[in-house]
C-alpha positions in Angstrom: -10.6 -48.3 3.9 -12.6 -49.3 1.1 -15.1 -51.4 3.6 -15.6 -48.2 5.8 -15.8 -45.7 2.7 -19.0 -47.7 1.5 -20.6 -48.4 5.6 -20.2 -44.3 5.9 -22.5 -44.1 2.4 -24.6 -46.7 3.0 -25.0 -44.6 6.4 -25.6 -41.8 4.5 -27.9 -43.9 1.7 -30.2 -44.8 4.4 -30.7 -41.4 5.8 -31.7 -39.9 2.5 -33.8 -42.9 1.7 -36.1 -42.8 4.8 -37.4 -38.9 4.1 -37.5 -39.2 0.6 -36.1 -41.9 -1.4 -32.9 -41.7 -3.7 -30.3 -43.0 -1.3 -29.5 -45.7 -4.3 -27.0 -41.7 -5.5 -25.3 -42.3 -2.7 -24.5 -46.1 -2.2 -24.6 -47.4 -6.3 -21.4 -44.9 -7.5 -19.6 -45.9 -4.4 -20.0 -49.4 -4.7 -19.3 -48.8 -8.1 -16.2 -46.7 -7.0 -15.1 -49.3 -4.2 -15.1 -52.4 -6.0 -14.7 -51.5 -9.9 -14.1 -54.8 -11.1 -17.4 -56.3 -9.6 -20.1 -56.9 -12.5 -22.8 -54.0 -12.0 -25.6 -56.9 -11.5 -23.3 -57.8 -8.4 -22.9 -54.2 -6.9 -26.6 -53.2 -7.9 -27.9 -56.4 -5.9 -25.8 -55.5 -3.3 -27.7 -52.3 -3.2 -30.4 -54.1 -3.1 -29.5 -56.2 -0.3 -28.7 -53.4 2.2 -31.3 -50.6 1.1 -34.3 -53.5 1.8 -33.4 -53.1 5.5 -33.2 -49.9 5.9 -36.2 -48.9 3.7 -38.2 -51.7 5.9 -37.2 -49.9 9.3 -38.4 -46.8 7.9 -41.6 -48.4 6.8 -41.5 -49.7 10.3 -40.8 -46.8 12.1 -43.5 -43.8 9.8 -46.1 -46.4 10.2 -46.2 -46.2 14.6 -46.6 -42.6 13.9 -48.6 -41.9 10.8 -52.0 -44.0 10.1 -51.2 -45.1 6.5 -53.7 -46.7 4.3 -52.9 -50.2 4.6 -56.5 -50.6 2.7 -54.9 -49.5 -0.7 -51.6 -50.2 0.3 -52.0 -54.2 0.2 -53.1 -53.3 -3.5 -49.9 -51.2 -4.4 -47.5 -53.9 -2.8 -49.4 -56.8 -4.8 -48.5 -54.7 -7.8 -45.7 -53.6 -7.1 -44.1 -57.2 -6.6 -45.7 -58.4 -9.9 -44.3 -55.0 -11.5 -40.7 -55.5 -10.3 -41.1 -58.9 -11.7 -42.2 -58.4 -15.3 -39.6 -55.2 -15.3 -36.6 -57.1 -14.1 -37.4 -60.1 -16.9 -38.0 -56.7 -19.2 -34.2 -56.4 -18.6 -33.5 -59.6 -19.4 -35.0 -58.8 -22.6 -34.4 -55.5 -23.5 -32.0 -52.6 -23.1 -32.7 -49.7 -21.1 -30.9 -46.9 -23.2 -34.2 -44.9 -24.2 -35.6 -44.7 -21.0 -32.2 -43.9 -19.6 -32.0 -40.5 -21.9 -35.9 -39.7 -21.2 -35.6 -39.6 -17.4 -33.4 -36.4 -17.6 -36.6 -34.9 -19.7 -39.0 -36.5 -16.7 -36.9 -35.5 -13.6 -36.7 -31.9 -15.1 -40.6 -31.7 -15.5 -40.7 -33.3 -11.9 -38.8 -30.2 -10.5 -40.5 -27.6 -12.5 -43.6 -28.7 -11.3 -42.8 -29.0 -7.5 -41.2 -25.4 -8.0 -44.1 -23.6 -9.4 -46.6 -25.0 -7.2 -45.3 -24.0 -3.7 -48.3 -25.6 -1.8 -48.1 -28.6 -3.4 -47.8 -31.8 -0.7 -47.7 -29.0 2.1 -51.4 -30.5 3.1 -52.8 -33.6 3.3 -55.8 -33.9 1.6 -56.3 -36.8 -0.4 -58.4 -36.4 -3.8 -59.2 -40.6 -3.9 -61.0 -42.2 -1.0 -62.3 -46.0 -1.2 -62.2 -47.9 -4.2 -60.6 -45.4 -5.9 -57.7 -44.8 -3.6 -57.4 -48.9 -4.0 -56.4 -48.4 -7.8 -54.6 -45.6 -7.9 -52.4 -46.8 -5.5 -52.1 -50.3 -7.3 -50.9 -48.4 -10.4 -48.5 -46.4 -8.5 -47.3 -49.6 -7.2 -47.3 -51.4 -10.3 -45.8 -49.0 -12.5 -43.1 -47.8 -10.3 -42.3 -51.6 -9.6 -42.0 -52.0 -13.1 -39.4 -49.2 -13.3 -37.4 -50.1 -10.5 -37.3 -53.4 -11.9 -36.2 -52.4 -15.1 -34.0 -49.7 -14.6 -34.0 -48.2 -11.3 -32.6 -44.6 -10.1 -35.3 -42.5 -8.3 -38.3 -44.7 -8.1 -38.8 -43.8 -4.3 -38.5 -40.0 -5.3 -41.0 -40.5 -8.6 -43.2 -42.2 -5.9 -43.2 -39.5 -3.6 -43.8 -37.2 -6.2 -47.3 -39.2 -7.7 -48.6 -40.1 -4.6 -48.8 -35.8 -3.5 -49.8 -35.0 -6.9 -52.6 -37.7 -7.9 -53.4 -38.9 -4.8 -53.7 -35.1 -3.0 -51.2 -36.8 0.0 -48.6 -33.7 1.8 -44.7 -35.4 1.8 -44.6 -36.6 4.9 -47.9 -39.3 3.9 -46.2 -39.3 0.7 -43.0 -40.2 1.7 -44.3 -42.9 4.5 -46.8 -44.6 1.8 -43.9 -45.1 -0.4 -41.5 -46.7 2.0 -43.8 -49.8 1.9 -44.4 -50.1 -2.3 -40.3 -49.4 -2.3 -40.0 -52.4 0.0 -41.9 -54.8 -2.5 -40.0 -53.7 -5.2 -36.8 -53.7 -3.7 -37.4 -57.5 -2.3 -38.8 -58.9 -5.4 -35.7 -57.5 -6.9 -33.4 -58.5 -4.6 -34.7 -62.1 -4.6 -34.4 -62.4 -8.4 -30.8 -60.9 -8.1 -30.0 -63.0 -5.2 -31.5 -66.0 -6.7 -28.5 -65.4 -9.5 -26.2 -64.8 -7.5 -25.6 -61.0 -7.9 -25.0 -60.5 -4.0 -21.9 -59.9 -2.2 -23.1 -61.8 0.7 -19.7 -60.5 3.0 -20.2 -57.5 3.5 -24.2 -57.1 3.1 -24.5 -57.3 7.5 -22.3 -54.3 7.6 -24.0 -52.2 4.6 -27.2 -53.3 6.0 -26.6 -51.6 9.6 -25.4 -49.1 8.8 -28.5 -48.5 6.2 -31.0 -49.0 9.2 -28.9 -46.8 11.3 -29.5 -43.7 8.7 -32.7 -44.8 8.0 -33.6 -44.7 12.0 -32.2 -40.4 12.2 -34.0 -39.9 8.5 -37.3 -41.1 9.8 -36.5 -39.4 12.9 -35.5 -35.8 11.4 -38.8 -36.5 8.9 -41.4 -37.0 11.3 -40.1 -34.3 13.9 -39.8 -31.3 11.0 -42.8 -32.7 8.9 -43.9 -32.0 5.2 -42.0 -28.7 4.3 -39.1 -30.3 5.2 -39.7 -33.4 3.5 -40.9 -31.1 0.7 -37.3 -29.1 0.1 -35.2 -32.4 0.7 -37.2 -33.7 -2.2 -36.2 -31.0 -4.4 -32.6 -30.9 -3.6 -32.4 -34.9 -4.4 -34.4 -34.6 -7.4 -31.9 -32.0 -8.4 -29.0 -34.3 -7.9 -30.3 -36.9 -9.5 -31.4 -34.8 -12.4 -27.5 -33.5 -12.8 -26.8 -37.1 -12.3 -28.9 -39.0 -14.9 -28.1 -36.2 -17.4 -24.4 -36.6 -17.3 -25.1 -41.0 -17.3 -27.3 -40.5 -20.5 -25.8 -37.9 -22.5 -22.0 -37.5 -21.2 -21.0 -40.8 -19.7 
């Protein structure tokens, strides 16, 4: 029961993941909630082991439809594997308590913002071209790595949400460019965790199916209803994660 319980989430993980990142709500508390005597390392590499499949089909699929910038993208994965890197030997190092309580505060601006400006990522028209569009999307890479490294919950959502505001992309481009920089991340951090041996390698096939197979209808849906779409699904994840990370920093 307990196998099925987490291939039905991991389902369900992918789906989310593919339009707008955040599927790591669904799959991390029931991991956590399947096998409660697992250390997290274990569980959250487990994540990691599944999500990198799905979030690589999606990749796979936005990219045979949508011309991404694979210009400033090579940038942004380049950082974002050296980001994940130095964040996950951050942990090593240091605790992640503050920025646990401050992501609340950065969620909550997040939402505000996306709420007030009701055009915002409904049209694609990027403010960077050229050399400029190469950095910015290296620091997006780099920092975000660095988070998800480090600490984690909602770096494909934060993503999303920098690449439509600084780089002027609508969600659907947003969501697509972020698929790849959430792959680098998510496989530099699963090789360090693997490497560790923080995997539960028996039931990662399963997981990982049943990740692509979410991630295949999610990229589906995405693509076929386009940026508005994309646009409220964002919100409504953002909100659950908000309510999420509140009650994890403050209440848990």
């Amino acid at each position: 029961m307990d196998t099925l319980f987490i291939i039905l989430a991991a389902a369900l993980a992918g789906f989310i993941d593919a339009s707008v990142g955040g599927g790591g709500l669904v799959l991390v508390p029931a991991l956590f909630a399947a096998y409660p005597n697992v250390l997290p390392a274990t569980l959250l590499g487990t994540n990691k082991s599944a999500s990198v499949w799905g979030t690589l089909f999606a990749a796979w699929r936005f990219q045979r439809q949508i011309d991404l910038q694979w210009r400033a993208l090579r940038m942004g994965v380049m950082c974002a594997l050296l980001g994940a890197l130095a964040g996950a030997y951050c942990l090593t190092l240091l605790s992640p308590q503050l920025l646990r309580q401050a992501l609340p505060v950065l969620l909550l601006a997040v939402l505000l913002y996306t709420l007030k400006h009701k055009h915002l990522g409904q049209d694609h028209t990027p403010h960077l071209h050229g050399r400029g569009q190469v950095l910015a999307m290296g620091v997006c890479g780099g920092v975000m790595g660095f988070y998800d490294g480090f600490f984690g919950p909602g770096t494909g959502s934060l993503l999303v949400f920098l690449l439509v505001r600084w780089l002027g992309f609508d969600f659907l481009q947003a969501s697509a460019h972020s698929k790849v920089l959430n792959l680098a991340s998510n496989t530099a951090a699963l090789v360090l965790l693997g490497w560790q041996g923080h995997v539960m390698w028996q039931i990662v096939v399963p997981l990982a199916l049943a990740n692509i197979a979410g991630s295949y209808v999610g990229a589906r849906v995405a693509l076929r209803h386009g940026a508005a779409y994309v646009r409220w699904l964002f919100i409504a994840v953002v909100t659950v994660l908000l309510l999420k990370t509140t009650r994890d920093a403050f209440m848990g």
